[in-house]
N, C-alpha and C positions, 0 to 999 in steps of 0.2 A: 521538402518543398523546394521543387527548385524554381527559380525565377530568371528569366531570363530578356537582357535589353534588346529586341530587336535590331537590328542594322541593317544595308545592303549588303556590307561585306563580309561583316563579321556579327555572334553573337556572344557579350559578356555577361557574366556572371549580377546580378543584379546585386547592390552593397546594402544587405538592411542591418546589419548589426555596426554600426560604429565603424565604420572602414575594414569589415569582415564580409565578405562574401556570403552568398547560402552556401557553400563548400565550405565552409569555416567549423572546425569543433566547435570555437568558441561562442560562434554563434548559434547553435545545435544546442552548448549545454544553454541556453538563453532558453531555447524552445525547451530544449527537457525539464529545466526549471517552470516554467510556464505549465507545462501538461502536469506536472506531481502538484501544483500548488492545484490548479482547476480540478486534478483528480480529489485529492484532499477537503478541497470545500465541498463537493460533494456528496464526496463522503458524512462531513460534518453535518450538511444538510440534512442525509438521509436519519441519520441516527439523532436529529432533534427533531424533525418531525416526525417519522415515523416509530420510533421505540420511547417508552415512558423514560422520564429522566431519571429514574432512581436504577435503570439498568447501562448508563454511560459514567464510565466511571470517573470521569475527568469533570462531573455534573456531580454526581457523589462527593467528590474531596467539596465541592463547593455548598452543601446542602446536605445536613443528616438522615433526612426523610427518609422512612423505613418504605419498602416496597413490595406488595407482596402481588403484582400485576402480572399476569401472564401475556405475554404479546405475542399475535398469532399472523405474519402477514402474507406478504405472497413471492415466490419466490425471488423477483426483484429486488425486494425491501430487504428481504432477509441474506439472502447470496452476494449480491453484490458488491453490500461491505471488504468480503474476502477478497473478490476481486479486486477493490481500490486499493487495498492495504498493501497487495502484494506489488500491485501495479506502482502504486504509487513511491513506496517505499524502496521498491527499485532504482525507480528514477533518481531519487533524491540519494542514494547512497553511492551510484555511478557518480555524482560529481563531485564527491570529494575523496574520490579513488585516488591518487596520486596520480598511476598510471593510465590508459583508457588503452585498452586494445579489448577485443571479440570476445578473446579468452576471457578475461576481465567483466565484461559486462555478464557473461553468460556466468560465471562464479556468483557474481550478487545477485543475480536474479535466481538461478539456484537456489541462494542460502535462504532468499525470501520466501519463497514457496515451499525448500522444505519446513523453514521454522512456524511458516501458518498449517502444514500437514500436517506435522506435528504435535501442534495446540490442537489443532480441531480433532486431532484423532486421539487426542489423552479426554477428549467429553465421554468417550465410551466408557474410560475407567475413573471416572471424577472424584469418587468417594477414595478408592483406591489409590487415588496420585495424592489426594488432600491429607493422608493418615501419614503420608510417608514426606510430606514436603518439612524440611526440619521448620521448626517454631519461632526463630529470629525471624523468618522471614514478614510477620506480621508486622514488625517495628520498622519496615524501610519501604518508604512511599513506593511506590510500583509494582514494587513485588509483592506488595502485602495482597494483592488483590489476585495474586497466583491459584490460591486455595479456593475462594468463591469461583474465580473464572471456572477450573475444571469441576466443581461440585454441583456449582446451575446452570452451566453449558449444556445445551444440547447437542450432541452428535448430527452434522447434515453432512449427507453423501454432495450435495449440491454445494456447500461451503466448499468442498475438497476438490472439486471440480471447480470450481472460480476460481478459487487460490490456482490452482495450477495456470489456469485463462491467463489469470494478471500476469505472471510471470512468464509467460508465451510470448505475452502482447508487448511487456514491458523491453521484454529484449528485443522484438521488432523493431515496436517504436524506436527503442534509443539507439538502436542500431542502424537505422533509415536515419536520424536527425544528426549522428556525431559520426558520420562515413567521412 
């Protein structure tokens, strides 16, 4: 977003960040922070209204209710999650890089996308990953939820293809805002 003061002679840089330019990183990670947080609620949205609570797992730790609902929705509902996740997760992991350059951003946006390909591509072998994940892992909040994830995961070719989107986009985007 660049913004610019008009003049007759000359034009500058318009100052919206605290005495930062729009040329500014710093005023870029402002915007990047902004876009991961608005991608994220979104996100948050999508998966309380549109999926049953007892399939969010952060609704789980809050609530023991057994769940046996299947939710069927349409590809928005369903795909886009992968999309925010990678998207978002990107954003927010670019600003606390130490460094920022190109190289840099496109390494985290990478790592994002493979590690959601990844997940989504271990739904194929669920049973198969969940025999083989060692047994501590039940006792430690986050992980414990490793085993269910790939055991009632379904496999979407459309998830894999989001995932990848976000991290296309992610690197754009922060790429265009921290120039």
């Amino acid at each position: 977003m660049m913004g610019f003061a008009a003049t007759e002679h000359q034009s500058q840089p318009v100052e919206l960040c605290h005495g930062h330019s729009t040329h500014s990183t710093r005023c870029g990670g402002a915007w990047v922070l902004f876009s991961a947080t608005v991608t994220l609620l979104l996100g948050v949205a999508i998966y309380i209204i549109c999926r049953p609570a007892c399939n969010i797992y952060l609704l789980t730790l809050l609530s023991e209710q057994s769940c046996v609902v299947y939710y069927s929705g349409n590809i928005l509902t369903d795909s886009l999650p992968a999309f925010i996740h990678v998207f978002a997760f990107s954003l927010l992991t670019i600003l606390v890089v130490p460094a920022f350059s190109a190289k840099t951003l496109f390494r985290v946006c990478f790592f994002w996308t493979a590690l959601n390909l990844v997940f989504e591509a271990g739904q194929m072998f669920g049973d198969e990953i969940t025999h083989i994940l060692p047994s501590f892992f039940s006792h430690y909040l986050w992980i414990e939820n490793l085993g269910p994830y790939f055991s009632r995961g379904t496999f979407d070719s459309s998830d894999m293809l989001s995932a990848f989107l976000g991290g296309v986009a992610a690197y754009y985007h922060a790429r265009g805002l921290l120039r």
